[in-house]
N, C-alpha and C positions, 0 to 999 in steps of 0.2 A: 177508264182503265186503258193503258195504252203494251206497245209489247214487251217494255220494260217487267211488265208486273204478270206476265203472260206465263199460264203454268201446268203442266203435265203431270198428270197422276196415273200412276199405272196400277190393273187390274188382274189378278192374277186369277183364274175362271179354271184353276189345275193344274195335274200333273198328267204329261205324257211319257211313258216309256218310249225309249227311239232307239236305236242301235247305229253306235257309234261310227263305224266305217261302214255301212250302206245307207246312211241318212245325215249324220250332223257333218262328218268328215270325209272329204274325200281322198282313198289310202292313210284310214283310219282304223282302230282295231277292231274287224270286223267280228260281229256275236258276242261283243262288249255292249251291254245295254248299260244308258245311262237316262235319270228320272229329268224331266225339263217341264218348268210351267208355260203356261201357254196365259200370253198379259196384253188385256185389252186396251186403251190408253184414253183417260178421260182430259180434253185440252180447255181448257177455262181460257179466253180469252179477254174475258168484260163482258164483250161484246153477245158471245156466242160461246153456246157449248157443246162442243166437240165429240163425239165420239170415233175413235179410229179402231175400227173392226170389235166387235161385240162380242169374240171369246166360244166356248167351246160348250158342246151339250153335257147332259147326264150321263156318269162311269159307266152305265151299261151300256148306252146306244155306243158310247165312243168306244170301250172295250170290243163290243157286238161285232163290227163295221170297220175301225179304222185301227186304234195304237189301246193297249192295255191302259187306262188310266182310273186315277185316284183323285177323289175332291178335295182330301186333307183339310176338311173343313170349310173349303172355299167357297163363293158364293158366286153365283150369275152375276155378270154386270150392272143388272137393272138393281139389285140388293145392293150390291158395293157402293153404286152413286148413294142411294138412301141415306148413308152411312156418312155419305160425306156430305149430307145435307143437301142433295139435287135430285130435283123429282124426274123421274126417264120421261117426262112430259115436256121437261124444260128441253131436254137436246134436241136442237134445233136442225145439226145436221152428224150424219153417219159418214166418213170415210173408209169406204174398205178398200186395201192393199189386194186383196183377192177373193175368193169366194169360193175357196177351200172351207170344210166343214168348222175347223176348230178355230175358226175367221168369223162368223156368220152366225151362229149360235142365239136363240132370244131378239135379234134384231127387228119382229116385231113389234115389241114392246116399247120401239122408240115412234111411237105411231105418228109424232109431228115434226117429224124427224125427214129433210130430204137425205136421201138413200143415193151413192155417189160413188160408182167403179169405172173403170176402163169398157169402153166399146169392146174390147178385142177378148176381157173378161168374161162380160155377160155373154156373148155367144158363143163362146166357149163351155161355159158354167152350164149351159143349155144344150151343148152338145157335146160333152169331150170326149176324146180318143177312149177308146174302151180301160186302155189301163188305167184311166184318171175317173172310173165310173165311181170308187171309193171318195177321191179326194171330193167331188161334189157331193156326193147320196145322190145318184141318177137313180129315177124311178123303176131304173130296170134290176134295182137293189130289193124294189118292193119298200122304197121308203121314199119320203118328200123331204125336198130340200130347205132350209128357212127361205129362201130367196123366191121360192117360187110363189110367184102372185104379188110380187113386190115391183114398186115403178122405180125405176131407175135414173137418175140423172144420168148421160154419159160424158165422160172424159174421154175425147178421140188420142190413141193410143199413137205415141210417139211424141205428145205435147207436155210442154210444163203448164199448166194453170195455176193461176193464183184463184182459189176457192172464196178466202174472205182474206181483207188485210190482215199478212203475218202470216197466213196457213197457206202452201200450194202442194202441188203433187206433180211428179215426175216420174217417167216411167223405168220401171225396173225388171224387165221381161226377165227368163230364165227357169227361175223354179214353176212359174207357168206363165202361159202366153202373154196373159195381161198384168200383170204386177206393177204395181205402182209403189212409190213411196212417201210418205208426208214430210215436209219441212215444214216446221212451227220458228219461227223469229222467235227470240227470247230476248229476258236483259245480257245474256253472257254468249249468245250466239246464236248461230239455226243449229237446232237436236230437230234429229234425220229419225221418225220412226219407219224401221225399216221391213217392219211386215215378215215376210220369211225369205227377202235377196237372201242373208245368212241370218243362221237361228243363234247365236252364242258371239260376243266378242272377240273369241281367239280364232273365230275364221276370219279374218281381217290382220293377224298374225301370221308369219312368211312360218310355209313348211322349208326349214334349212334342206331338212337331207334331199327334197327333192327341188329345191332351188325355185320356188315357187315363192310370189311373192304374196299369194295370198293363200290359205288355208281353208278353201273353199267346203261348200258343203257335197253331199255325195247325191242330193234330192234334187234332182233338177229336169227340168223337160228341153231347155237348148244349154249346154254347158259354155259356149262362145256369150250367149248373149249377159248368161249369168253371170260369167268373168267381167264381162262388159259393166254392168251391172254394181258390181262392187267396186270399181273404178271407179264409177259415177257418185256413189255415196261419196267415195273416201274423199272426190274433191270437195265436193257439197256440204260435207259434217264435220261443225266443230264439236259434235257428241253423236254419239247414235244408239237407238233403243230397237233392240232387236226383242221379239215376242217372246223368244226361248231365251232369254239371258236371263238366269237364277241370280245373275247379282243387283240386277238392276231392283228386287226387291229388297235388298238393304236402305231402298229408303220410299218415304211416304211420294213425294212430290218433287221433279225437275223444273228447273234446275234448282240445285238446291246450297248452299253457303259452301266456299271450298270447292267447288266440282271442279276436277282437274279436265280438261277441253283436251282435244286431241290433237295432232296436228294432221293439217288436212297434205294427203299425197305425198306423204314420207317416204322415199327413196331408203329401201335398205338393200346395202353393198349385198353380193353376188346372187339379189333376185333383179327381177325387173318387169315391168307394166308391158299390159300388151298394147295398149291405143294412145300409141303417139299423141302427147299436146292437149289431153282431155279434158 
């Protein structure tokens, strides 16, 4: 199997309520809640099978602790693979983007599985700033984190690595210190999964009225590096799968017959990029 035939399934492990101008948008309508799945991504390469972040716990710990959420029927990731006929025995490796709760969920069930974040994540994830004691479950919640007791490969933060041919990661600081991103080769191009830089495709969409070329999100821990961040995508991705994007479940598997590709670093008249030549 070569990258030609190389393919992306997404997993949807729920629904989170967020509120739309203090989390998905920024000078967005704030106390406007809107409902968003939270989609794990299973990559079949041939070779190797993929997992990029493992999705989100039971509606009461995440309602308890983090955002109001709903299962709508949804299933753990370890259930979804079954379903597509792959045993969580078979993934061979874990990429997480970060190590935010509704990222990390069930991930030990992928037990032969190497486990693979940013240096600047895991110590982080092991000590974060008090207001981020939620986004991990710090034990000072009176709860355990999945991560904790887990061996970690690490990715030195500020590198691209190529992981396995076809798969690398790139870093995407912002919404938290170590963020990273996946690029998967495909037959039709590199699809950018992009973890939570932005949660929805119309952040990547220019706010006119406020002459912004991109329509960032409101959740971020450096707003500079996060702008930086989505820069980086937009050169990098001829598609991009964001966790929160509801339409990316209109279909089974990426890339799929038809899929219209994006253009990468589209200049739109009266916004404009911040990092010169990127």
């Amino acid at each position: 199997m070569s990258v030609e035939d190389t393919k992306i399934y997404p997993i949807n492990t729920g629904w989170l309520e967020a509120d739309v101008g203090t989390y998905i948008f920024w000078k967005g309508k704030a106390g406007e809640k809107i409902w968003n799945p939270t989609i794990c991504f299973y990559v079949d390469t041939g070779e190797h099978k993929i997992m990029v972040d493992t999705g989100l716990s039971d509606a009461e710990r995440a309602t308890k602790y983090h955002h109001k959420c709903e299962k709508r029927g949804c299933v753990e990731a370890p259930e979804a693979l079954q379903k597509l006929g792959v045993d969580p025995d078979e993934i061979d490796i874990v990429l997480f983007t970060h190590l935010h709760w509704d990222h990390v969920q069930g991930m030990k069930t992928f037990r032969n599985a190497r486990y693979i974040c940013t240096d600047t994540e895991l110590l982080f994830a092991h000590n974060p700033l008090p207001l981020y004691y939620r986004s991990y479950e710090s034990p000072v919640l009176g709860i355990e984190a999945p991560f904790i007791g887990c061996n970690f490969e690490l990715v030195k933060m500020w590198s691209e690595v190529e992981i396995v041919p076809g798969v690398s990661v790139f870093p995407t600081p912002g919404h938290c210190p170590g963020h990273q991103a996946v690029s998967v080769k495909t037959a039709v191009g590199d699809l950018v999964i992009v973890g939570d830089a932005f949660f929805q495709w119309k952040n990547m969409e220019p706010n006119m009225e406020e002459k912004w070329r991109y329509w960032v999100p409101a959740r971020f821990y450096n707003s500079v590096e996060g702008w930086k961040s989505i820069e980086l995508i937009d050169m990098k991705a001829d598609f991009t799968l964001p966790t929160h994007e509801e339409l990316i479940l209109e279909h089974d598997v990426y890339p799929y017959e038809g899929m219209p590709l994006r253009t990468r670093r589209q200049p739109v008249p009266g916004t404009s990029f911040f990092v010169a030549g990127i």
